[in-house]
N, C-alpha and C positions, 0 to 999 in steps of 0.2 A: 843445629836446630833439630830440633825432632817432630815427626810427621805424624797423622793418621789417614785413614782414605776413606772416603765414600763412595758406594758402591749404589746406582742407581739402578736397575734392571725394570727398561722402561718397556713398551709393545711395538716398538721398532729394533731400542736400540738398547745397549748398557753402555752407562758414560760414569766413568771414574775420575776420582777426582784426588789430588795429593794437597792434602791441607797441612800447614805448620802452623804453631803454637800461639805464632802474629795472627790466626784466622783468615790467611792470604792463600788462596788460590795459586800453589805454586808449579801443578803441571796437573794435565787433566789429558783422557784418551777414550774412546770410543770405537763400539764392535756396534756393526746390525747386521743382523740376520733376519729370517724370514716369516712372513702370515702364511699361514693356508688357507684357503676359504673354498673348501670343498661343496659345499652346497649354499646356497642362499640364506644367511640370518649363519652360519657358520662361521666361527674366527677360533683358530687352534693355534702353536706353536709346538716344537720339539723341544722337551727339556733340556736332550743335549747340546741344542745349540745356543741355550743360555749360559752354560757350564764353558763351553767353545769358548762364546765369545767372554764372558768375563777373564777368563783364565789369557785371551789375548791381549785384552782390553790390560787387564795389570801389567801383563811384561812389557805392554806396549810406553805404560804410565813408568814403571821403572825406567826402562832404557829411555828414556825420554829426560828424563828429568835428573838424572845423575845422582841422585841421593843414594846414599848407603843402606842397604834392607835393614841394615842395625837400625837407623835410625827413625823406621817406622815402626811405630807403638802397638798400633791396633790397626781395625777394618771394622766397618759395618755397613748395614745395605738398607735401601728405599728399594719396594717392590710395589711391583703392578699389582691391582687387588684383587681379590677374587678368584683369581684363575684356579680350576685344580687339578691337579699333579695327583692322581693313582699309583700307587708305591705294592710293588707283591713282598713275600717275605724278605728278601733280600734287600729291599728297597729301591729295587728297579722300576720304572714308568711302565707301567703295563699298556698306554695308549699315550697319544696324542695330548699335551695339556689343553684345554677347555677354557676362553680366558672370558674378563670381565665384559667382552662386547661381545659375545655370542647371544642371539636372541633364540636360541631352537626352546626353551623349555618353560613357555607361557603356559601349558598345561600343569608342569610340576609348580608353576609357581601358583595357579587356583586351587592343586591339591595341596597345598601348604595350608593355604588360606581355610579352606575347609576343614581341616584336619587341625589346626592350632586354634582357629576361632582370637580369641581373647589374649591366649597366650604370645600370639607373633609380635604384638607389639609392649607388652607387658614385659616378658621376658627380654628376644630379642633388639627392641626399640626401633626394628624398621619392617619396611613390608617387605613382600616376598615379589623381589623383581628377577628378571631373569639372566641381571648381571651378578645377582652374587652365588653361593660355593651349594649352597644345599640342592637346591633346584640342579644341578649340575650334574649331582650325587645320583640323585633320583632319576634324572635322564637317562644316567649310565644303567643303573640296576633294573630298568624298565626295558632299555634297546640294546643293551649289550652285556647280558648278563653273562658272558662267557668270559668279559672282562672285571667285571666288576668281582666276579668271583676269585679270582685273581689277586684283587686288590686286598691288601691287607690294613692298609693306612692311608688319608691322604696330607696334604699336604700342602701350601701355596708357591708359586713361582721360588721367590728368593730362599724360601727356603730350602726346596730342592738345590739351590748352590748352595748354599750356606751347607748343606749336608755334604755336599760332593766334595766339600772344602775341608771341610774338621773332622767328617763321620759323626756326627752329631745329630739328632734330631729335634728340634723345639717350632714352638710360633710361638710370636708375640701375641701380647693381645689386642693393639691395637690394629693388625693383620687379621686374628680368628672376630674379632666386631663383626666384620662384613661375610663372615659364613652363615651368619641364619642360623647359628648353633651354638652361639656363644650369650651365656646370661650376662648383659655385658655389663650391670648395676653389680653384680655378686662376681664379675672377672672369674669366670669358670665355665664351660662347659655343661650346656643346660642339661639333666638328665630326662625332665618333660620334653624337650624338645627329637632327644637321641633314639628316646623310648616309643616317640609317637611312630618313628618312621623305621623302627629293627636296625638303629646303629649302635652297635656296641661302644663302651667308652673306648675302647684299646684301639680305634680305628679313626681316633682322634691324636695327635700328638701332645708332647707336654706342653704347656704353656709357659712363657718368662716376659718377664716387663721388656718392651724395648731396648732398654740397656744393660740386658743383664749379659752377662760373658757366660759366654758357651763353648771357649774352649780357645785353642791354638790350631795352625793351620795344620793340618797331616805332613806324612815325609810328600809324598809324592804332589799335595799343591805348592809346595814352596818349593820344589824341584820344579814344576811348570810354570809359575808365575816370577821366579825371582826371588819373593819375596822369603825372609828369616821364618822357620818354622816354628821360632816363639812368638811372634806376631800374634796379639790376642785378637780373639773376636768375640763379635758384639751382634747378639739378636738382628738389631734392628729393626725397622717398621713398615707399615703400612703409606705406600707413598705421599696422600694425603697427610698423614701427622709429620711425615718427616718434610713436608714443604709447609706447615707449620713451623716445625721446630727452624727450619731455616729462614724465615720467615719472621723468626722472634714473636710469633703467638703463644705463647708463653704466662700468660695472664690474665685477666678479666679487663673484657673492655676492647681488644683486639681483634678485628677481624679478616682474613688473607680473600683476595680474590686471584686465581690463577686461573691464567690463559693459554693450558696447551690444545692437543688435539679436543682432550674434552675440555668443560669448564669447571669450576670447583669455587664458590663460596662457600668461607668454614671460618666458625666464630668457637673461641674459647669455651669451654664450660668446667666452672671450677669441680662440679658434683653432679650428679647422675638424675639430681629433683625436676631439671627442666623437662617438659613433656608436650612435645609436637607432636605427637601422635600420631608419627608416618610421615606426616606433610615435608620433611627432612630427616637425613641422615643423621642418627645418634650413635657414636662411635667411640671407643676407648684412647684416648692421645696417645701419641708416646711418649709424653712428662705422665710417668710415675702416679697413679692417682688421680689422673684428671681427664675430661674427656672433652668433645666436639661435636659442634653440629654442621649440617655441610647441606647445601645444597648442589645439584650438581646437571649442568647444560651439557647434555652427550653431543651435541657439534659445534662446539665453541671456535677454536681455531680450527678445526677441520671443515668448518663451512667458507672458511676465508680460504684455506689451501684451496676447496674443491672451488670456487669460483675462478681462482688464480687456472689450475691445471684446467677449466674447461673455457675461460674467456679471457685469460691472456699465458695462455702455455708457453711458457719461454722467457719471459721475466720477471725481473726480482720483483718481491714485493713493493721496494719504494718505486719503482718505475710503475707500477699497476694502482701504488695511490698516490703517485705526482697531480697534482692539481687538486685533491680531496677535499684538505684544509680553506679553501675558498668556496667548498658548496656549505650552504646553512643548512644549520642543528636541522632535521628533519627530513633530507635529502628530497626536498620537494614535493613535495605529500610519498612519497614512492616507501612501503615498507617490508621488509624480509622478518621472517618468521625461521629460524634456524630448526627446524626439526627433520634435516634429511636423514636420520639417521633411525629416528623414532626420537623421546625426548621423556628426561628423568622428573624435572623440577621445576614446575607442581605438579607438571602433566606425565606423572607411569603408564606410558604408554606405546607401547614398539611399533605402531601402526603408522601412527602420525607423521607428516611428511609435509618439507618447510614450504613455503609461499612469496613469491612477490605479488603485493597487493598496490593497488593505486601506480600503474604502469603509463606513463604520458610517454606521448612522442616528441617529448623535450627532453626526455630523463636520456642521458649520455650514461658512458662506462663509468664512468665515475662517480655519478649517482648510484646506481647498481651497487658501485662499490660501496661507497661510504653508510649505503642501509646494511650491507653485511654485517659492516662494526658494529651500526645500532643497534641489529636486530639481535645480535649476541648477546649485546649489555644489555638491553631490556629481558633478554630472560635471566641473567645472570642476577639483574636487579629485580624478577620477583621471588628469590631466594631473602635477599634481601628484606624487601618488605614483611617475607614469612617470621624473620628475625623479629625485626621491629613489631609487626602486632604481639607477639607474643611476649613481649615487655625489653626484650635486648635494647638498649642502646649501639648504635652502629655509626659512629661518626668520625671513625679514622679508619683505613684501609691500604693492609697491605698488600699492592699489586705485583706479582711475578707472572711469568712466562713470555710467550709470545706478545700477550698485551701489553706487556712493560718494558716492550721497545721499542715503541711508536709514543712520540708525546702527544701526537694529536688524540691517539686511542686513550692518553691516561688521562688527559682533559675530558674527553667525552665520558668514560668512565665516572670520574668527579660531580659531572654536570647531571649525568643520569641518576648516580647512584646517592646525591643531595651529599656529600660528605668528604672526605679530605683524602686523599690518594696519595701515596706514599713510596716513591720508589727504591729499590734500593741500588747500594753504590756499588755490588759487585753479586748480583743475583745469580744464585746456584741453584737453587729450588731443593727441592727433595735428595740429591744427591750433597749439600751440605749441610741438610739435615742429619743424615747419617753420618758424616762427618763430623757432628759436634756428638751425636750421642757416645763416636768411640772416643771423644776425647777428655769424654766427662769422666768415661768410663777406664779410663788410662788413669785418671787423678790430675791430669789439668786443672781440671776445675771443679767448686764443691756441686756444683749445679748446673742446669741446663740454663736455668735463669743470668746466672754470672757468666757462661759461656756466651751468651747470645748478647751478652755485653760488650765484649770481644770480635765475635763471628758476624756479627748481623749488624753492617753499619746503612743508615737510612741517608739518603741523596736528597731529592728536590722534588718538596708536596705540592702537588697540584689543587689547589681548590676549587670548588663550584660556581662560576659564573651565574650570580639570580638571575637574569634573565635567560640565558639558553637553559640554562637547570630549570625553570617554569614553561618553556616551551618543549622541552623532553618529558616533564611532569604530564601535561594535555597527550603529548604523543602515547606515550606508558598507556594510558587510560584506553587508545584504541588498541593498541598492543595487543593489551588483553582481552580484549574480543578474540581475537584472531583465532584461537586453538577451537573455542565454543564453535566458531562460524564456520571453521574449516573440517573438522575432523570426522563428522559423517561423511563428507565426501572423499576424503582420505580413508578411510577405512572401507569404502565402497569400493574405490578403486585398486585398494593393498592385494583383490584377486584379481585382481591384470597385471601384475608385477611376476618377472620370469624370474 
């Protein structure tokens, strides 16, 4: 049989994946390496220890798995968004990568605002937050121009391997979407956008479709990974399209909710005409020609970890939601507001900071718990709704990540979100995204479309209960008070924060 591999480089971790032809998951391996968070609102990585770890991560998937390096095809990668990577003439990192959860650059992001007016959402389709690539740019050239002077190019996460891997330089587009620089209606490189802030084009890389082949591995990666040094490679994407593309969103009518650290709803869009106006992300897919909208909850599962790590440190999570399933839809008036982190969607805004509201001295751990999961899906579900006013139909849902291995969570999901939940039979997320774009791209298959016929088989749909789905409907409705009620005091308070 012959192989391809997906190559995820996630903000913890890289997890590899060795796919055959069946679309079966037949050995997979995993590196993590380190955050730094040097000052408050700070999150950076070391490029080289995504280069590290991946390059361990494959030998680890080779010798693992026994397969013959002949008989892998290709490689491609799902990458973390945003982050950016400073390249001097050589293409060495001149600093620290800068990743998508860094909040230091609220100011480059009003001088965006100001400065583009009209254009930021015309052009680029979203606003200027301080998790994506531009803002980042302007941080540097403003606090460290000793570096920035240096820099000659930049770059995102995966692409920096992908370079260290072939000596190749490219981005996808549906990667350069989330720079703040990318026309992403006309898939180019805006030149209003480059011009307003003194970026030269050349300080931009070349752009290619997700799928497109960018080369073979060098002598020296296939001497440290194992792997044949005719092994092609494949672009790859932006993590979001490729837990799409694994996900089989692939068409009109589909839409994925994933539940890792952050949250991510994201619906199809066959052509560039739909227009949210900031209220959601508009982004380039990685099918060829097509693009997506996304909503997105920055502490999705990470408000469920941080609960775990601060009120039951030490067990697993089903030990922490044993008994859950027996508290009713609404965990007894008691409700959580997930914005420890600040919070994307609808509320842009880094100040804001989550809540337990309606606190009784009956409400046990498990209460506490079970509003975690609410209070996630109810924001996750008013992405949702943003879909729906704006003319989407939304009524099947495909569920990956952390959420889609708890049934009670897909149920509740279902019941919140008024529509069909979808799990799948052998969930990879973003890392079998990449997976099927090398294997389109080897000639397996004529399309992503017939691929995902293959790769992407669907398990057991949970539907919405009318009754708890109408008592989750009333709940929603306080919900959404909560950012309005809370958020001057949140921001009063964000200067007493060390």
């Amino acid at each position: 049989m012959k192989y391809v591999i997906g190559i995820d480089l996630g903000t913890s971790a890289v997890k590899t994946l060795l796919v055959g032809r069946d679309g079966a998951v037949h050995a997979e391996a995993t590196r993590e390496y380190p955050l730094h968070h040097d000052k408050a609102g700070w999150s950076e990585q070391e490029p080289e220890d995504w280069v590290a770890g991946t390059i361990g991560a494959l030998g680890d998937l080779i010798a693992s798995s026994g397969v013959a390096p002949a008989d892998i095809e290709g490689l491609s990668f799902s990458g973390q968004m945003h982050g950016l990577v400073l390249l001097d003439e050589r293409n060495k990192p001149v600093r620290r990568a800068i990743l998508w959860n860094d909040t230091r650059t609220t100011e480059q992001c009003r001088e965006i605002e100001r400065t583009l007016g009209d254009a930021l959402l015309n052009v680029t389709r979203n606003p200027a937050l301080e998790g994506f690539t531009l803002p980042k740019i302007l941080w540097v050239k403003r606090q460290e121009p000793e570096a920035y002077a240096q820099a000659s190019r930049f770059v995102l996460p995966k692409d920096y391997v992908r370079l260290r891997l072939t000596g190749e330089l490219h981005m996808d587009l549906s990667d350069a979407a989330g720079t703040l620089m990318l026309d992403v209606a006309r898939r180019g490189w805006s030149t209003e956008v480059l011009e307003a802030f003194g970026i030269p084009h050349a300080f931009c890389p070349p752009l290619v479709e997700a799928g497109a082949c960018v080369g073979t591995l060098s002598a020296d990666a296939a001497l440290s990974t194992g792997l044949a040094q005719s092994t092609k490679v494949f672009a790859g994407g932006a993590d979001n399209a490729c837990g799409a593309i694994g996900a089989g969103i692939l068409s009109p009518g589909l839409t994925l909710c994933s539940i890792g650290t952050s949250g991510v709803v994201l619906t199809y869009e066959q052509d560039a005409s739909a227009d949210y106006r900031g209220k959601v992300h508009f982004f380039n897919h990685g099918k060829e020609n097509a693009f997506y909208a996304m909503g997105v909850t920055l502490a999705a599962g990470y408000s469920l970890s941080w609960f775990r790590n601060t009120f039951a440190k030490g067990e697993s999570y089903d030990a922490m939601l044993a008994g859950v399933d027996g508290i009713p839809a609404g965990s007894n008036g008691l409700l959580f507001s997930p914005y420890i982190v600040g919070e994307r969607t609808p509320h842009a805004d880094a100040q804001i900071r989550g809540s337990f509201i309606g606190i009784d001295g009956s409400h046990t751990r498990g209460h506490f718990a079970r509003a975690v999961m609410e209070g996630i899906t109810f924001s996750l579900n008013e992405s949702i709704e943003l879909f729906r006013a704006a003319g989407k139909t939304v009524d099947k849902i495909v569920s990956i990540g952390g959420g889609a291995k708890n049934p009670l969570w897909l149920q509740m999901q279902a019941d919140i979100f008024k529509a069909d939940v979808v799990a799948l039979e052998n969930e990879q997320g973003p890392g079998l995204g990449a997976a099927m774009l090398a294997a389109v791209g080897c000639g397996w298959f004529p399309t992503l479309d017939a691929c995902g016929e293959v790769f992407v088989k669907h398990n057991r749909v949970y539907r919405p209960d009318e009754k708890t789905s109408s008592r989750y409907a009333e709940l929603f409705g306080v919900y959404r008070q909560v950012y309005g009620q809370t958020a001057g005091i949140n921001h009063s308070l964000y200067a007493f924060r060390n």
